[in-house]
Structures are given as C-alpha cells and as structure tokens.
C-alpha positions as CSV (number, residue, x, y, z in Angstrom):
1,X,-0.1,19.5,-14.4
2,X,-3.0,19.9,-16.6
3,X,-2.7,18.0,-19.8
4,X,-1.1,20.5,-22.6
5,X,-4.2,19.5,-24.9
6,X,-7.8,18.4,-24.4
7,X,-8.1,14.7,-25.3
8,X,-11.1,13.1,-26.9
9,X,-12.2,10.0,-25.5
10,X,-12.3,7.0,-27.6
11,X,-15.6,5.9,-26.0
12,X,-17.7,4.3,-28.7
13,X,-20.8,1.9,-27.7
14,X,-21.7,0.4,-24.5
15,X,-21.9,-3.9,-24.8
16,X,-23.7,-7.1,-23.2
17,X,-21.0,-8.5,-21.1
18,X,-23.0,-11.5,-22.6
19,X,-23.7,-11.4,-25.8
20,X,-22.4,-8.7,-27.4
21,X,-25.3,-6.6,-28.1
22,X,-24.3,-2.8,-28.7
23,X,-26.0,0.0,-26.7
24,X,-26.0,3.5,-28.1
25,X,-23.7,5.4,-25.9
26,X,-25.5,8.9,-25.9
27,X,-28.4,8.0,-24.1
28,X,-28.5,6.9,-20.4
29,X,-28.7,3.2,-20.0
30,X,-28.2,0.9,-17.3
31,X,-27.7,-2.9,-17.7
32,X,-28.2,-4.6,-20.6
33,X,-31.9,-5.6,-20.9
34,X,-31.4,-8.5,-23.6
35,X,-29.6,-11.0,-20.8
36,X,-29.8,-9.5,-18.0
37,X,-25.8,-8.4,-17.3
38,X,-23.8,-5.9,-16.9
39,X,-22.9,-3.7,-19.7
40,X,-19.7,-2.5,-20.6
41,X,-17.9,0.1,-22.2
42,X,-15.9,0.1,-25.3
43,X,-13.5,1.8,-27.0
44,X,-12.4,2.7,-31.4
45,X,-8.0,2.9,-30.0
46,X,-6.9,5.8,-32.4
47,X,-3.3,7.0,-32.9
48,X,-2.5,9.3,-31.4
49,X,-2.5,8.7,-27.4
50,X,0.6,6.8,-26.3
51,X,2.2,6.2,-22.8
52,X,4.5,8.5,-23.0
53,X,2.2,11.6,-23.2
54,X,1.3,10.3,-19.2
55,X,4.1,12.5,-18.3
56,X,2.3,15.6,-18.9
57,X,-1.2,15.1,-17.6
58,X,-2.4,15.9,-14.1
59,X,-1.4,13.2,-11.5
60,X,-5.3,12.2,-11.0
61,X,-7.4,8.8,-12.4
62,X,-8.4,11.6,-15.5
63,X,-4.8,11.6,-16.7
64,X,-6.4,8.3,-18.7
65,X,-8.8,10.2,-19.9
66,X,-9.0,9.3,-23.6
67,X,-9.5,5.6,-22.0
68,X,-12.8,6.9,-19.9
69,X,-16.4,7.7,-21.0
70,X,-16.9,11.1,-20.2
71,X,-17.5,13.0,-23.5
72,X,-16.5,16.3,-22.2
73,X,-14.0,17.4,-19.7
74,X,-16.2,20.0,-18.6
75,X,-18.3,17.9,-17.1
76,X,-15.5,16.0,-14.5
77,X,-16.7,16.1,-10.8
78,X,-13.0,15.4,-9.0
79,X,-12.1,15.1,-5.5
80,X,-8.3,14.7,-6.8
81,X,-9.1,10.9,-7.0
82,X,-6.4,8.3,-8.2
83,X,-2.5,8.1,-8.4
84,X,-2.7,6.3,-5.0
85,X,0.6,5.3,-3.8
86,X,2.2,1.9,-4.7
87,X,3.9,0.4,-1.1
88,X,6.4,-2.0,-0.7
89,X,6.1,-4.1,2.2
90,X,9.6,-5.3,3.0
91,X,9.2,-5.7,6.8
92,X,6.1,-7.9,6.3
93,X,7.5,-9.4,3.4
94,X,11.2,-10.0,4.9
95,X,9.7,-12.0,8.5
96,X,7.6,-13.8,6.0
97,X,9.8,-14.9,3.5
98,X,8.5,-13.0,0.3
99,X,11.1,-11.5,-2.0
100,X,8.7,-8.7,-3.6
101,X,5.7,-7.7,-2.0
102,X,4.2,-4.4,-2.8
103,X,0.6,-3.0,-1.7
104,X,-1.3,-0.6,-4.1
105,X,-3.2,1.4,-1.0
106,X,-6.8,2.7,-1.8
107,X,-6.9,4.3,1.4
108,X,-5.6,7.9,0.0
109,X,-8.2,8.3,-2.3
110,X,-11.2,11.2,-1.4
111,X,-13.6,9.6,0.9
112,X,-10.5,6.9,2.3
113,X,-11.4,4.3,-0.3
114,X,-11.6,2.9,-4.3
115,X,-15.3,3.6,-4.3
116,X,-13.7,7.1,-5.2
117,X,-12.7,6.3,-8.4
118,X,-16.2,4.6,-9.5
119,X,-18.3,7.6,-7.8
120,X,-16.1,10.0,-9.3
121,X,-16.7,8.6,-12.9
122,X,-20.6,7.7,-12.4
123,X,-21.7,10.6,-11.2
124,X,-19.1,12.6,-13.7
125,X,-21.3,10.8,-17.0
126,X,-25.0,11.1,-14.8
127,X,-24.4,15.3,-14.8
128,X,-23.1,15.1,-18.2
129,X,-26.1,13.1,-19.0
130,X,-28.6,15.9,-17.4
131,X,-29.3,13.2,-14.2
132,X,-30.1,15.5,-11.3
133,X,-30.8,12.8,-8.2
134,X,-28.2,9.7,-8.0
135,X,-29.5,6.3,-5.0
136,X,-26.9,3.6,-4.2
137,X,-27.4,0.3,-1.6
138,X,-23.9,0.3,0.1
139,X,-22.1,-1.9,2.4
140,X,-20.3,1.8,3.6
141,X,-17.5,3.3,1.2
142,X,-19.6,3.8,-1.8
143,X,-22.3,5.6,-0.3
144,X,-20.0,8.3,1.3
145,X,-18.5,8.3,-2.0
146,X,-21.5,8.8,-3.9
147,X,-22.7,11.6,-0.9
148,X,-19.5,13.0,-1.6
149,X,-19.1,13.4,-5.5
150,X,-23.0,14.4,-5.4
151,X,-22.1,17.2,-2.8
152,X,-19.7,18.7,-4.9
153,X,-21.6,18.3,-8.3
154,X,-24.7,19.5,-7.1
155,X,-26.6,16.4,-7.6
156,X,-28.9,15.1,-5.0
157,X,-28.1,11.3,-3.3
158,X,-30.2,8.9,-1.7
159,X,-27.6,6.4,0.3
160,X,-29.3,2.7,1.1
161,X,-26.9,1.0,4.0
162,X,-27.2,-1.6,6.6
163,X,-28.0,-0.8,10.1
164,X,-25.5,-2.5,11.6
165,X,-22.8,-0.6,9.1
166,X,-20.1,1.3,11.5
167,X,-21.1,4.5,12.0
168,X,-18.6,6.4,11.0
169,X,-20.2,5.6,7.8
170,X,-23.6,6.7,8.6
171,X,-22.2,10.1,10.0
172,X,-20.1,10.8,6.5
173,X,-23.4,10.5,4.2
174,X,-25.3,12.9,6.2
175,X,-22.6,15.2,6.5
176,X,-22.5,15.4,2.6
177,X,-26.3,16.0,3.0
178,X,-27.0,12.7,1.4
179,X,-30.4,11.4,2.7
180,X,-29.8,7.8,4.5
181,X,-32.1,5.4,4.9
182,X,-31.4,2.1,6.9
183,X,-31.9,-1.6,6.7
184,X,-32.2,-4.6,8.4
185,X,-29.6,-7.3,6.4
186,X,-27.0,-7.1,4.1
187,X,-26.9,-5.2,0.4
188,X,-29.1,-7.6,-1.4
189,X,-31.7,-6.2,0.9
190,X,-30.4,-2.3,0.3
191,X,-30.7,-2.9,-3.1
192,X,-34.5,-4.0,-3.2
193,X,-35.3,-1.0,-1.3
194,X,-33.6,1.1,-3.7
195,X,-35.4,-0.9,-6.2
196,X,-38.5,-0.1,-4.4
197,X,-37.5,3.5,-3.5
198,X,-37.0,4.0,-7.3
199,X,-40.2,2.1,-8.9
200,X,-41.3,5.6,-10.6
201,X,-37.4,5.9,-11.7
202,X,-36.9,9.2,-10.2
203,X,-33.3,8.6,-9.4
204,X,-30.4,7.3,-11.4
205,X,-29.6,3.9,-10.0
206,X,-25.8,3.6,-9.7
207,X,-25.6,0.1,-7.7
208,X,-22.9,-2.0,-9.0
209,X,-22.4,-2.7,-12.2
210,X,-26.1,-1.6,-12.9
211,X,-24.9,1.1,-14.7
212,X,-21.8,0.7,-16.7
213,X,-19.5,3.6,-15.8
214,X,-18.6,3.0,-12.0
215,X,-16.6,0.4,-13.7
216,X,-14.8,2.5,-16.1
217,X,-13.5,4.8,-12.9
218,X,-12.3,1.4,-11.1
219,X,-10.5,0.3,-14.1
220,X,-7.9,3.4,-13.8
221,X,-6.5,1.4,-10.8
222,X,-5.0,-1.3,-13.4
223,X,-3.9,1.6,-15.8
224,X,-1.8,3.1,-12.5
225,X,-0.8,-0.5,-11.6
226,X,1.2,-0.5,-14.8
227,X,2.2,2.8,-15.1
228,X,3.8,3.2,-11.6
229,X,5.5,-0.4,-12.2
230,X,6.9,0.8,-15.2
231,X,4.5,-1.3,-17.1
232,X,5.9,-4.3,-16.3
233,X,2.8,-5.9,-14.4
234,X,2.9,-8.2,-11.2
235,X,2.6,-11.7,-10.9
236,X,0.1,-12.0,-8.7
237,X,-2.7,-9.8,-7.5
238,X,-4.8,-10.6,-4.8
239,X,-8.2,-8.5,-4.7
240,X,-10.4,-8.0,-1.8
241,X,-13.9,-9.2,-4.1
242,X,-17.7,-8.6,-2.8
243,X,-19.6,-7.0,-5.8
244,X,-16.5,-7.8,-7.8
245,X,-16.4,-4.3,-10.0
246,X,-12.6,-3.8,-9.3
247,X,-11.6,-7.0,-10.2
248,X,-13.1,-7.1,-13.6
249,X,-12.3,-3.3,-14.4
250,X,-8.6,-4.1,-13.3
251,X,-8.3,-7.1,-16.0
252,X,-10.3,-4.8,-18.6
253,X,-7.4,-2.2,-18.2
254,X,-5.1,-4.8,-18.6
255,X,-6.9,-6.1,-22.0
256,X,-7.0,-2.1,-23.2
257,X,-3.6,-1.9,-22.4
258,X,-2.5,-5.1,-24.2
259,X,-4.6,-4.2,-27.5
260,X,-2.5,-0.4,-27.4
261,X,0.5,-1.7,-27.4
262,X,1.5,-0.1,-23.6
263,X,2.1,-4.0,-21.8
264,X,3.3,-7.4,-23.3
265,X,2.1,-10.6,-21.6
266,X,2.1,-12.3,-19.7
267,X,-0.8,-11.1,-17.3
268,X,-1.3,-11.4,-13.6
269,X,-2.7,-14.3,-12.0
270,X,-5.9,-12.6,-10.2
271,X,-6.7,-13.9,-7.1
272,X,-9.8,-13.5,-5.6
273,X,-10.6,-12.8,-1.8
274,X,-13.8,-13.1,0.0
275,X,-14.4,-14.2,4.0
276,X,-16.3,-17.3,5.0
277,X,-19.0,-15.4,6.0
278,X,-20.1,-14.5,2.8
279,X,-18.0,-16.7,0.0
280,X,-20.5,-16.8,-3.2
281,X,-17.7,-16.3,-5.7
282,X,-15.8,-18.7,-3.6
283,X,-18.8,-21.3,-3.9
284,X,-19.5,-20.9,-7.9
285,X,-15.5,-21.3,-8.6
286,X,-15.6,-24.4,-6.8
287,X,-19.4,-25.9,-7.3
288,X,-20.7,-24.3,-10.3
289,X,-24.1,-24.0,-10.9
290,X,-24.9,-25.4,-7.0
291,X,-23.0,-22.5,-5.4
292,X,-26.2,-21.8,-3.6
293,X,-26.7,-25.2,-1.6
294,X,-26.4,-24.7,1.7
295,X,-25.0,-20.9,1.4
296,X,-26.4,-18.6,4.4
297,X,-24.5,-15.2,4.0
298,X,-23.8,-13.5,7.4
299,X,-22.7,-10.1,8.2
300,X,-18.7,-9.4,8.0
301,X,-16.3,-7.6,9.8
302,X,-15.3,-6.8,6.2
303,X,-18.2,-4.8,4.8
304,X,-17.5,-4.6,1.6
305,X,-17.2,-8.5,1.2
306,X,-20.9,-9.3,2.4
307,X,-22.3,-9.5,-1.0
308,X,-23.9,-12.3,-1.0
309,X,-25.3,-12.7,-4.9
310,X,-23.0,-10.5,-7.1
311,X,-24.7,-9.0,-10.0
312,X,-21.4,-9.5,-11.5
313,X,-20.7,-12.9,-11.0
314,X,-20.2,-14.9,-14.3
315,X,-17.8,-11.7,-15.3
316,X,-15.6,-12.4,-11.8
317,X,-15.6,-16.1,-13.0
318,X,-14.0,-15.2,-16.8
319,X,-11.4,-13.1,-14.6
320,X,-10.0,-15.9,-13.0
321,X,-10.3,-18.4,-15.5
322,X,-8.9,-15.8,-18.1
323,X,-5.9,-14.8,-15.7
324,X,-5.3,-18.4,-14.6
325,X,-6.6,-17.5,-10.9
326,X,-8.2,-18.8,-8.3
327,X,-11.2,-17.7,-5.8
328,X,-10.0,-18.1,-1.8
329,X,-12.0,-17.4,1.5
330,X,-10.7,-16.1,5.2
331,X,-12.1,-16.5,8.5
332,X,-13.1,-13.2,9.9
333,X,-10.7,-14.2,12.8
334,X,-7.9,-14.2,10.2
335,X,-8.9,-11.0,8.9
336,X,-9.1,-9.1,12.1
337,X,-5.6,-10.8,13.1
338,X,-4.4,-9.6,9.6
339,X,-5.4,-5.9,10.3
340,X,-3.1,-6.0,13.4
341,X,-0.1,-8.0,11.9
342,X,0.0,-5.1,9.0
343,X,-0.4,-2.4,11.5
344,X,2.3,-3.4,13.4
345,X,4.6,-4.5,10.7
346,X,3.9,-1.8,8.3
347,X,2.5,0.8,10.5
348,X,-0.5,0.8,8.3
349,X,-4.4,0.3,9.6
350,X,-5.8,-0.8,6.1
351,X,-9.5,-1.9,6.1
352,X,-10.5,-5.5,6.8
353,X,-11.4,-5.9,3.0
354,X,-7.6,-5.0,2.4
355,X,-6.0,-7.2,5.2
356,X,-8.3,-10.7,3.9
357,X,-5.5,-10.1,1.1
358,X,-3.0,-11.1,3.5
359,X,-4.3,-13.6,5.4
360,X,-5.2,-15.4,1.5
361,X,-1.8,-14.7,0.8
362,X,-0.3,-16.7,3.2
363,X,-2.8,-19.4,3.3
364,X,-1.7,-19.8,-0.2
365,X,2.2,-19.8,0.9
366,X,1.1,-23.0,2.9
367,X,-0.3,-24.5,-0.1
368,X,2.4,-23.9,-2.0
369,X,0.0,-22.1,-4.8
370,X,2.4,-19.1,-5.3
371,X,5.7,-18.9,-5.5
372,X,7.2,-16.5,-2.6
373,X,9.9,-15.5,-5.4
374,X,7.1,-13.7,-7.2
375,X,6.0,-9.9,-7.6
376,X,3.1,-10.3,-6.0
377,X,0.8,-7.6,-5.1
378,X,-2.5,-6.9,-2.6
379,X,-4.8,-4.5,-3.4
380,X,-5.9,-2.3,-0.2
381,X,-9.2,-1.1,-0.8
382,X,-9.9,1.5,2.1
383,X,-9.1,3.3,5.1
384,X,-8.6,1.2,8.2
385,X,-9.9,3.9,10.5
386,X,-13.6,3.8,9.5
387,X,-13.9,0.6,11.1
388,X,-12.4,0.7,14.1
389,X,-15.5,1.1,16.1
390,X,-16.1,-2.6,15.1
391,X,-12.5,-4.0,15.4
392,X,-11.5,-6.3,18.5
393,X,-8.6,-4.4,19.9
C-alpha cells in the first residue's frame, strides 16, 4: 500500500565519520576529503513521522522514507527491495540448545542478496543527482545489484570482479548489460582498477562507503529488525562483516531510532564475523594499530568476506566497542560445514557469508560468551544458490 501522503525526508548535511565536518547535501560528493573517511548522512527528526504511520506505507525498505536521502520520491529506482522475512530457527536452535534463535534472511531481496537495499538507494540519489554512468569493484552480489538497479533506471554500469568469482555472478551482470571487466586478486585490486578506469571521473564511483548513500539503503535492515520484532530489539546479532557497510548502517538505525523515541535501550551486542582467510577486522580488534603484521589475505569460499583493508574500518571498530561486541573469525571448513548443517536443519541454502554466523555462534557457545537463553539473531546476507558451483558437496 502506497503511503496515504508523500513524506519529506529529514535528510540535512552529509558528515566526516571523523571529525564532524559538514558536507552540503545538494551536490554529489563522495568521501570526506578532510580525513580521508567515510561520510555519513544525517538527519533534522521533525514531528510529525511516528511508528505507527509504518502501518500504512508500502511493505518495501522506502516505507522509511522520511529516514532516507532521496529528496524526491520520483526519483526511487525499486526492485520491491526490503521487508525480508524474519525466521525462526527452532529446529537448529532446539538440537543445539538455544532458547530464541531467529534469522533475518537477505536472500529474498531483488538480485538474492542485501547489496539490494544499498544499490537500490545509491543509484536512487546518482539519477536524482543527474549521474548517468555508475562503476563498482565487487566480490559478486553488489555488482549484479548495481547491473540490476542501473538496468532498470537507465543508467549505464561498469562491474569490477574477481576472476575467480563464481560465475553465476559474472553471467547476472552481463545479462543486465553491465559491462564486466575481470581481475586477478581480491577487491582491493577491483578497486584500483576502478580507480584507474575512472582517473578522468567519468563514472560515479559507488564502492563502499565511498559514497555515502549505499549506507543509508543498508541501514533500513535495522529499521525492519525493530519493526518486525515489535521494536523490542535482540540481544545479540551476529553480522557476516567484509567491507563492513551493514554493520555500521544497522547500529546507525538503531541510534536514529533511539533519538525518535521508536526503541529504549538497551542495544544489541554486535558481533562481528569474518573467515580466517581474510580476518582484518578480526586482527585490528585484537592488535590495534599492528593488525597488518603477518596478515596475507586469501581468497574465501565466502566472497563477500575477502576484504582485506576495509575502507570502513575504524567505523566497524566504534560498532563493537559502542555495542559491547566482539570481532570473531571461522575456518572456511566451518563455514562450508555450516551451509550444510542449516540446509539440512532448516531446509535453507543461505550463502557462505550468512552460515560463518553460525559457525561464530557456536564457537562462542563453547566459550561461554553468550548466553544460549538470549534472543540472539544472524543476519543472512544472500542467496545460497549463487555459490554452489564452488561448494564441496
């Protein structure tokens, strides 16, 4: 159901995640210069926009709209994005001995993943913005989301990917009529190509969080979290983190939420997930400044998790310090064996980014670092199915 009036958004200035510089908001910008980090959006809260006017407003991530940083409605490029389903998991729960175990599952979003939401949003502000040509370096799921959203706006897309990406996810961007160009390594190398590609600035750069509106479209995932829990928020999340854009726009819903007056405290413990074979965040929450001794990232059966230096890393760290959190690695050989357990169980194939939430999960049972009386929750962040080709079955 469309909403009965058109909202306004409260977008107001864009900010240095650092410190605190303001960015006009009308013109396009990308990170912010003065330090070098991400910038972010924020928000004047009026009256006037309360909870309980959710119930009428279409069941997409734009029902939030007053909350996002597109100016004009007219300008939305949707897929039917958002509202993903919230699952409980009682039979892996129940063998396992957790009382409350729920899974928010990315997987139904357009394009089978959460790059959705982010796509949908940046390339939603680049056409309001007059931006005709959008480039991305991808792991996968965000450059089949970016073909995708640019297909359907009209906008042209350059998608930057590693060979040895499934290709499943290859085949997707060219169907879109992205053009794809290939790589030898892991996204830090897609992204100096791009920078390369782009050295005239010819294309509107939407890696992650070098622009600031991918994380806006993330960030709807928290407002859902509440809403479909009756905004009474979990315990514990555990999040599936490479370039780390969901978990920060999660907590900044949370924050947003909190300073409306929609949620009471206490917040979530955020929990952090990454695989050995590419651990950065991992590395900084438990060496610091020396996270880089001795740190050879490798290829991951878990695309989305081989991010090796996160543009977005001393905003991850606040998270879990703010949230009282914690940063966790997997093997890959617990991943894979977490895909199958949840497949069988649950008769779900979730992506190997999704199932490293499970495997954390239980290594932190063992530790005795949550309680298994608590609502905890794992976030699922795509579609098990585009990477099957690489799965040991």
């Amino acid at each position: 159901m469309i909403a009965l009036s058109a909202p306004l958004s409260y977008a107001a200035f864009l900010e240095c995640s650092r410190c605190k510089k303001e960015y006009g908001f009308s013109q396009i910008q990308t990170y912010a210069t003065c330090c070098n980090r991400p910038l972010l959006v924020r928000y004047e809260y009026m009256p006037g926009f309360f909870r309980e006017d959710l119930h009428f407003r279409e069941t997409n991530m734009w029902r939030y709209f007053e909350m996002l940083p597109v100016s004009d409605r007219k300008h939305i490029i949707t897929l039917g994005e958002g509202m993903t389903p919230m699952l409980i998991l009682e039979n892996l729960g129940g063998k396992n001995g957790f009382a409350d175990l729920l899974m928010k599952d990315e997987s139904q979003n357009p394009t089978g993943s959460f790059k959705a939401r982010g796509l949908s949003m940046a390339v939603s502000k680049a056409k309001e913005m007059g931006i005709k040509s959008c480039i991305v370096p991808t792991a996968g799921n965000a450059g089949g989301a970016l073909a995708a959203y640019c297909a359907k706006g009209n906008l042209d897309a350059v998608v930057v990917m590693p060979r040895h990406t499934p290709d499943v996810f290859k085949q997707e961007c060219k169907l879109y009529g992205a053009e794809l160009i290939l790589v030898d390594g892991l996204i830090n190398d897609c992204a100096r190509k791009v920078a390369e590609i782009n050295q005239n600035g010819q294309y509107f750069d939407i890696s992650t969080l070098k622009e600031p509106y991918r994380l806006e479209g993330k960030k709807t995932m928290g407002y859902e979290i509440a809403e479909q829990l009756k905004w009474q928020l979990p315990d514990v999340i555990l999040y599936p983190a490479g370039g780390g854009t969901g978990l920060i726009a999660i907590w900044k819903a949370f924050r947003e939420m909190m300073m409306m007056g929609w949620i009471d405290g206490p917040l979530p413990r955020m929990i952090a997930v990454q695989t050995d074979a590419c651990d950065p965040l991992v590395r900084a929450y438990n060496h610091g400044e020396n996270w880089q001794q001795g740190f050879v990232p490798k290829p991951s059966i878990a695309n989305g998790l081989a991010v090796p230096f996160p543009f977005g890393m001393d905003l991850m760290l606040q998270v879990l310090e703010d949230s009282g959190g914690m940063a966790i690695s997997v093997s890959e050989k617990e991943i894979i064996d977490a895909v199958k357990e949840i497949a069988k169980s649950e008769g779900l194939i979730i992506s190997p980014e999704g199932a490293a939430t499970w495997a954390a999960l239980q290594q932190l049972k063992k530790r005795n670092l949550v309680d298994p009386f608590e609502k905890i929750l794992l976030l699922n962040t795509g579609s098990g199915y585009k990477y099957l080709q690489n799965l040991e079955i």
